[in-house]
C-alpha positions in Angstrom: 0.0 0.0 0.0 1.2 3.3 -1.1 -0.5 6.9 -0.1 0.7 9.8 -1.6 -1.3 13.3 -1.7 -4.9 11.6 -0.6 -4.5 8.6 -3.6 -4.4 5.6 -2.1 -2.6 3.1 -4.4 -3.6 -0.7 -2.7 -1.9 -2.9 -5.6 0.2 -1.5 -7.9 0.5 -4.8 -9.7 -2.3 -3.5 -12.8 -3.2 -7.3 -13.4 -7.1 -8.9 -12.8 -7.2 -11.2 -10.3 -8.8 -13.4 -12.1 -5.9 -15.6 -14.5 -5.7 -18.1 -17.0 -5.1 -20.8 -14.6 -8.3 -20.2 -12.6 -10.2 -21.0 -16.1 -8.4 -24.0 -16.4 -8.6 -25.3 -13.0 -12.5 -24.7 -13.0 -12.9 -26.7 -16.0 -10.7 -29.4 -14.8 -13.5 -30.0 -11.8 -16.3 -29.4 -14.1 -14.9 -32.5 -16.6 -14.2 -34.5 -13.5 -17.7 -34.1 -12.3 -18.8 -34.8 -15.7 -17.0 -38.1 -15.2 -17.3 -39.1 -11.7 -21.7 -37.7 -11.7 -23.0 -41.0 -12.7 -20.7 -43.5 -10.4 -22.0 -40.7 -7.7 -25.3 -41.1 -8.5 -25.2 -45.0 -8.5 -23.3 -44.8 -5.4 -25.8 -42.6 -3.4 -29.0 -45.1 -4.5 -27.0 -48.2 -3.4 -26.6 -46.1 0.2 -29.9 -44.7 0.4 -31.1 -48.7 -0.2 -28.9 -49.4 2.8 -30.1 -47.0 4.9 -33.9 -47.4 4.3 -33.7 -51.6 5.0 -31.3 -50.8 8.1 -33.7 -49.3 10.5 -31.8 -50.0 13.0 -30.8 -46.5 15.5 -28.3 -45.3 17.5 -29.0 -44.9 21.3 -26.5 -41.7 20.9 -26.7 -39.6 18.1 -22.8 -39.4 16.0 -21.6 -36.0 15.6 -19.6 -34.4 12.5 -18.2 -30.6 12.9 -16.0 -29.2 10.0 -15.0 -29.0 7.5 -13.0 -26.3 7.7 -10.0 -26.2 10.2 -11.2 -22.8 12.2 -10.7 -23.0 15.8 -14.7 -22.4 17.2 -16.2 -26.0 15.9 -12.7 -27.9 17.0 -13.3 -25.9 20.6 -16.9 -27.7 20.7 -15.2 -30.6 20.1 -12.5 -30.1 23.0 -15.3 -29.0 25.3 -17.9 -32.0 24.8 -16.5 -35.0 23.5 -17.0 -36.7 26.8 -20.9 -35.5 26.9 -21.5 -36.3 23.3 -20.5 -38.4 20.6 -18.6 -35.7 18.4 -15.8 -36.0 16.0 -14.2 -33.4 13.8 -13.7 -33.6 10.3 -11.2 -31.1 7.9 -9.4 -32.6 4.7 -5.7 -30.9 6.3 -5.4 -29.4 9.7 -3.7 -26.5 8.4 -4.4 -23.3 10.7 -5.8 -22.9 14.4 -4.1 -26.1 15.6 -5.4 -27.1 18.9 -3.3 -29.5 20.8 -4.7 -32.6 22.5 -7.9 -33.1 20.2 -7.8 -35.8 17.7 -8.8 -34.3 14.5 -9.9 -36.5 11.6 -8.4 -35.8 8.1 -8.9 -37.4 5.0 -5.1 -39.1 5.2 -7.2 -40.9 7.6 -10.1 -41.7 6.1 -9.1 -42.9 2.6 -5.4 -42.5 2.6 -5.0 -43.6 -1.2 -6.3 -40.6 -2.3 -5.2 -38.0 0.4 -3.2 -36.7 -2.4 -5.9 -35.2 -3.9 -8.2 -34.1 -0.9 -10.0 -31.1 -2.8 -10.6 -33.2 -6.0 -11.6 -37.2 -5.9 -10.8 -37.1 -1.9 -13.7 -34.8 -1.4 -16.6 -37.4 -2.6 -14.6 -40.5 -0.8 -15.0 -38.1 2.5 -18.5 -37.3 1.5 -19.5 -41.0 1.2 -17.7 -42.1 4.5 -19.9 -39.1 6.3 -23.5 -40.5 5.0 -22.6 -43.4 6.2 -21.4 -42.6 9.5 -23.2 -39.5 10.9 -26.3 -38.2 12.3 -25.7 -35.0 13.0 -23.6 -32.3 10.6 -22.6 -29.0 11.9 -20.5 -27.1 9.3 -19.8 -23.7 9.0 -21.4 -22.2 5.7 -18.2 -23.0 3.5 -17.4 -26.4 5.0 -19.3 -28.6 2.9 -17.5 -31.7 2.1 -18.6 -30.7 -1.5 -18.1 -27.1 -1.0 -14.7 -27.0 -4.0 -17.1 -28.6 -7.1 -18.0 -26.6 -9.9 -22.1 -27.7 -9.5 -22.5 -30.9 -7.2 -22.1 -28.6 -3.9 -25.6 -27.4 -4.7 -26.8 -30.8 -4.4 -25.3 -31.6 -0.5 -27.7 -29.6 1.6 -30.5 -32.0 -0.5 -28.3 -35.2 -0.2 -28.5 -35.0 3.6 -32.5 -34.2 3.8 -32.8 -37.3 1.6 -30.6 -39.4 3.8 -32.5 -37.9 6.9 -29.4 -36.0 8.3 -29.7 -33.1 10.5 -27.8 -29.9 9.4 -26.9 -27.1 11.9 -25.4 -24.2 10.4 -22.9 -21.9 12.4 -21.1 -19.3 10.7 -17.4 -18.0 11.3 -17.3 -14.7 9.3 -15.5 -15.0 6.2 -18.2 -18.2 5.0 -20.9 -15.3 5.0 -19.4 -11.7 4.7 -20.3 -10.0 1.1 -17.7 -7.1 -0.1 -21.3 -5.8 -1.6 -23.3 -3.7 0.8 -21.6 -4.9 4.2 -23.3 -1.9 6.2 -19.4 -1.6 7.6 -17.4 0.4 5.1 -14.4 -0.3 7.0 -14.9 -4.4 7.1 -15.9 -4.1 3.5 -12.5 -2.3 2.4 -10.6 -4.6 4.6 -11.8 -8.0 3.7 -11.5 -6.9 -0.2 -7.6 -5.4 0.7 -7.1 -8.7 2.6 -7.0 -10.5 -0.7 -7.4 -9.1 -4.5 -9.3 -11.6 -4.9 -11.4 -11.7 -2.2 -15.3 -10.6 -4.5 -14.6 -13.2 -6.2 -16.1 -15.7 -4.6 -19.2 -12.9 -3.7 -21.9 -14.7 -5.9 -21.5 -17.7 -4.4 -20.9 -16.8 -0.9 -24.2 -15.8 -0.9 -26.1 -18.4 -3.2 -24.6 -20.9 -0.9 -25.9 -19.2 2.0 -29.4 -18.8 1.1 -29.4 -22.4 -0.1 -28.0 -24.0 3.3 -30.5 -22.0 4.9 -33.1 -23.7 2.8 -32.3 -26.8 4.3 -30.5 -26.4 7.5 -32.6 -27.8 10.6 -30.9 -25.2 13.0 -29.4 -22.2 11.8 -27.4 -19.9 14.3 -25.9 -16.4 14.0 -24.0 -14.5 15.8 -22.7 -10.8 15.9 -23.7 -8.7 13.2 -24.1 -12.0 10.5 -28.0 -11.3 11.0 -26.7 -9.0 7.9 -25.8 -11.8 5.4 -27.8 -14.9 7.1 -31.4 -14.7 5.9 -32.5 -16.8 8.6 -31.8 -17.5 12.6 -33.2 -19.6 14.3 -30.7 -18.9 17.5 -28.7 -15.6 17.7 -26.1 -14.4 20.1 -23.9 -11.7 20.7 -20.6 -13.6 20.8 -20.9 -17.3 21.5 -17.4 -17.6 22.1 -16.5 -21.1 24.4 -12.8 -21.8 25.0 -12.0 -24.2 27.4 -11.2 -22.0 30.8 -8.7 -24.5 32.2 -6.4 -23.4 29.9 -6.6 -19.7 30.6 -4.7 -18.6 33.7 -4.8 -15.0 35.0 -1.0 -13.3 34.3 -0.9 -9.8 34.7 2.5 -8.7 35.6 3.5 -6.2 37.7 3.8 -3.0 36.0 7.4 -1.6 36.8 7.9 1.5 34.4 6.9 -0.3 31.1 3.2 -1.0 29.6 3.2 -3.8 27.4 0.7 -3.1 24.7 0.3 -5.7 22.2 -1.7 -5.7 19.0 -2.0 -9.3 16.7 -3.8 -9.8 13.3 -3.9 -12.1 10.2 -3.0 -9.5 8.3 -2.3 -5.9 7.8 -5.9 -5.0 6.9 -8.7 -6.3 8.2 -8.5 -5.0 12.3 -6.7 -1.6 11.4 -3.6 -2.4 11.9 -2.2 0.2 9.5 -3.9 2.6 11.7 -2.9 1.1 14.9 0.5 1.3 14.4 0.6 4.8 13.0 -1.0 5.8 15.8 1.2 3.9 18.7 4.7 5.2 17.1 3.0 8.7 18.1 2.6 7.7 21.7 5.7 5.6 22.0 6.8 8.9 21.3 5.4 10.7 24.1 5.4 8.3 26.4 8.5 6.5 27.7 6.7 3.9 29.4 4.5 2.7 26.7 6.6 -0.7 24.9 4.4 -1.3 21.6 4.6 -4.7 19.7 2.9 -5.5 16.5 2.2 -9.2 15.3 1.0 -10.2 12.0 0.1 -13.7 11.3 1.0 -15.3 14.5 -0.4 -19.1 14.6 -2.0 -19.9 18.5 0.4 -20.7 20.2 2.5 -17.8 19.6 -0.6 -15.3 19.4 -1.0 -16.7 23.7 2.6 -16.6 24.6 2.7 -13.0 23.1 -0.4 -12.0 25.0 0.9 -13.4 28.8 3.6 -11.0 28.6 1.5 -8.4 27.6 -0.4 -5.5 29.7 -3.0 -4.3 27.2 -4.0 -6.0 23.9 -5.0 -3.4 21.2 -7.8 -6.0 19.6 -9.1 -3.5 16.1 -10.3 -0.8 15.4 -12.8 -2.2 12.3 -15.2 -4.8 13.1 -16.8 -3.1 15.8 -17.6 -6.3 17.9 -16.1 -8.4 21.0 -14.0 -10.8 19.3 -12.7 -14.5 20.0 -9.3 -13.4 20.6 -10.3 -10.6 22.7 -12.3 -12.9 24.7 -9.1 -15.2 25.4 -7.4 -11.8 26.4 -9.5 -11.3 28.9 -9.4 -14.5 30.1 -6.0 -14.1 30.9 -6.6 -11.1 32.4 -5.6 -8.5 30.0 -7.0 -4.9 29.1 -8.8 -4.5 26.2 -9.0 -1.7 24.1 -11.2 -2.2 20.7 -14.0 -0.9 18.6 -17.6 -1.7 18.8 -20.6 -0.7 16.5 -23.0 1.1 18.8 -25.7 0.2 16.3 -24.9 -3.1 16.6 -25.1 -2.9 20.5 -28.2 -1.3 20.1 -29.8 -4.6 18.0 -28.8 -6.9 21.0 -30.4 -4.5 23.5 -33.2 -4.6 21.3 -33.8 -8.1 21.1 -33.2 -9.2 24.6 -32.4 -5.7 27.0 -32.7 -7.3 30.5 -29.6 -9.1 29.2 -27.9 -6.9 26.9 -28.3 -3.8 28.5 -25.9 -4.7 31.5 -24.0 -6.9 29.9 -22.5 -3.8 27.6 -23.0 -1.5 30.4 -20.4 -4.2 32.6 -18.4 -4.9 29.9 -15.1 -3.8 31.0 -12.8 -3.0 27.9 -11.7 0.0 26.6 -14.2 1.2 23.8 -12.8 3.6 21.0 -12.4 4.7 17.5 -10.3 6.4 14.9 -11.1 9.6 16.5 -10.4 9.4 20.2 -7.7 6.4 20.1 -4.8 8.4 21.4 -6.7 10.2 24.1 -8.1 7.3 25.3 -5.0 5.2 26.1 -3.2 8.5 26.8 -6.1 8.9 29.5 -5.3 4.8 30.7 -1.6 5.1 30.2 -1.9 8.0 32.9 -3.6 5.9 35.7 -2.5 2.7 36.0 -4.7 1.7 39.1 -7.3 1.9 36.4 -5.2 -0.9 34.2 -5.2 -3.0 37.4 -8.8 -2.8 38.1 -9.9 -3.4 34.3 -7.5 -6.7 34.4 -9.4 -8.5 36.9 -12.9 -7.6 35.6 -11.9 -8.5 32.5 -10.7 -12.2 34.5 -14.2 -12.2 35.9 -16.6 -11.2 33.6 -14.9 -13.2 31.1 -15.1 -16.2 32.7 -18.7 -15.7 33.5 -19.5 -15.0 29.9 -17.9 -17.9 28.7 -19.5 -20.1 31.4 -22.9 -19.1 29.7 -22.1 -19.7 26.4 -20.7 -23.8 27.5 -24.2 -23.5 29.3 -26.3 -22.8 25.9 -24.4 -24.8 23.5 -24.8 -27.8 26.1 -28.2 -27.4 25.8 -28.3 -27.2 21.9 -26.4 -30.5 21.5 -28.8 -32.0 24.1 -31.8 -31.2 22.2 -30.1 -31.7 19.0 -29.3 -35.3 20.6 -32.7 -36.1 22.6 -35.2 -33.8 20.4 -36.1 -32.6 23.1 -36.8 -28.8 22.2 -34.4 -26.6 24.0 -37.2 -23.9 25.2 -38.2 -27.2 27.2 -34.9 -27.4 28.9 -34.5 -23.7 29.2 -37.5 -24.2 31.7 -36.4 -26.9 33.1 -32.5 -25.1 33.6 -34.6 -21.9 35.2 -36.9 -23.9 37.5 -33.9 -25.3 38.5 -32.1 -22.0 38.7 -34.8 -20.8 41.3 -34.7 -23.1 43.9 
């Protein structure tokens, strides 16, 4: 990125994003699901044969979260395999590695063609899933089918027909449309993330609407209400992490503030911004020690955050985040955006909850306007930074604590059928005595 007199020059490379090669790979999956569509076909009616003469049902429902590798779905996993029958699924384990969760791949499941996972390993997996699961809960790009040219229209109907329950749970970049995102800032960011970020827009949202046609249980969270024309549940944050692993560590401040900051990349959470504005008050202020992370994987991102005072979180998305949350947890002050419009739906839909739960919320709220005079304002009264830390502990835990309680209850009912309303009752009833 290059600024110079008010033009802002984001790729100076004057190419399309769109190449040759991307023509030529689409209509390599296009001829092999010309080839493979009949052999598909013929195996799906053999298997929906087997399933309709083998009536006989499991006691406890099986479980499938994926397919892609992000870290919310694998922390369900972590969280409840001992309550419920869960396993998940992702063709690699590339990013948000988790340790001590046993993550199926497809090396696993049909290891002669783990070579090609995206291309004839995708309808191996597929099969192997029928077969073995009762339950799917995928985000909205983690079909097993989601990398064909046409047959990924046909999954959502493939599991109705096979009698398959389907909960959808979004992640943010499955749903999020560069075309009227309602946050200008997000909206430039995701489409400076990657050049070719839109182009993928048509059927971001296609699939969306068409997983929603089938879904049994569709749940948003945050601001995806925006893109996800249905929801059956919604929630602020829904963030669960497993809280054993969080410790508090807040070090004694002796002359230097750590303030930290950690993204993906350079665009999305502000960073450009961010660190603009922290050179100016490393500048002023002595005691201020200002480190910048990009692309950290976990287990760096948490080592870099216990030996931090304050974690800078963004400055964009204008919502409490998953890694702000795990801040907290460990006791940390954070300083962040959020969308007072967005605060204002939540209230809306539920204010006995919403209303103190942003009015305790104990981060530090700002924007591009009064950044500096906010931290400069923290930065001068460090009994403030000690008091913030263990709220943040408290209310953190707390928060997570109910979100453990709710998803519990949704993998209950989605195990039992018993409606969850029912065993809201039954939890309050319970709550009273």
């Amino acid at each position: 990125m290059i600024k110079y007199k008010g033009w802002v020059i984001n790729y100076d490379d004057f190419e399309p994003p769109y190449k040759i090669k991307d023509f030529f790979y689409i209509l390599k999956n296009l001829l092999l699901e010309l080839i493979l569509i009949i052999p598909f076909i013929i195996s799906l009616t053999i298997l929906l044969l087997y399933n309709v003469f083998n009536v006989r049902k499991r006691k406890k429902k099986k479980f499938l979260l994926g397919t892609t590798p992000v870290v919310t779905l694998k922390l369900l996993k972590q969280i409840f395999e001992d309550e419920f029958d869960l396993d998940f699924f992702c063709y690699k384990d590339e990013y948000s590695i988790i340790k001590n969760i046993d993550i199926i791949t497809i090396d696993k499941v049909v290891p002669i063609v783990s070579k090609y996972p995206y291309t004839i390993g995708k309808y191996f997996a597929f099969f192997w899933a029928i077969c073995r699961y009762d339950v799917f809960i995928l985000y909205f790009d983690g079909g097993f089918l989601e990398r064909s040219v046409f047959v990924w229209r046909l999954e959502p109907f493939i599991y109705k027909v096979f009698k398959k329950k389907i909960v959808m749970f979004p992640y943010g970049a499955d749903v999020w449309s560069v075309y009227g995102d309602g946050n200008m800032l997000r909206q430039y960011a995701n489409a400076m993330s990657r050049k070719r970020y839109f182009l993928l827009d048509e059927k971001r949202r296609k699939r969306v609407v068409l997983w929603c046609r089938y879904a049994d249980l569709v749940i948003s969270f945050i601001d995806y209400i925006r893109f996800v024309p249905r929801a059956d549940i919604i929630t602020y944050g829904g963030q669960i992490l497993k809280l054993d692993d969080y410790n508090y560590c807040f070090d004694d401040i002796n002359g230097a503030v750590n303030i930290v900051h950690a993204a993906n990349d350079e665009f999305r959470k502000g960073t450009y911004f961010i660190n603009h504005t922290m050179k100016i008050l490393e500048d002023k202020f002595d005691m201020i020690k200002y480190s910048c992370y990009v692309g950290l994987d976990r287990d760096n991102f948490v080592e870099v955050l216990k030996k931090s005072h304050i974690f800078i979180e963004q400055i964009t998305y204008g919502f409490l985040s998953f890694s702000a949350v795990e801040a907290m947890l460990m006791g940390k002050v954070v300083i962040l955006y959020l969308d007072d419009s967005l605060n204002d739906f939540y209230r809306y839909i539920d204010y006995e909850y919403y209303n103190e739960f942003f009015e305790k919320l104990p981060v530090v709220v700002v924007n591009r306007v009064n950044f500096i005079e906010k931290i400069t304002s923290l930065i001068k009264n460090i009994d403030l930074v000690k008091e913030l830390s263990i709220k943040s502990r408290k209310f953190s835990i707390d928060y997570v604590s109910d979100n453990i309680d709710v998803w519990r209850m949704i993998l209950h009912s989605l195990n039992s059928n018993v409606k969850i309303s029912q065993l809201i009752l039954e939890q309050r009833k319970y709550d009273e005595i």
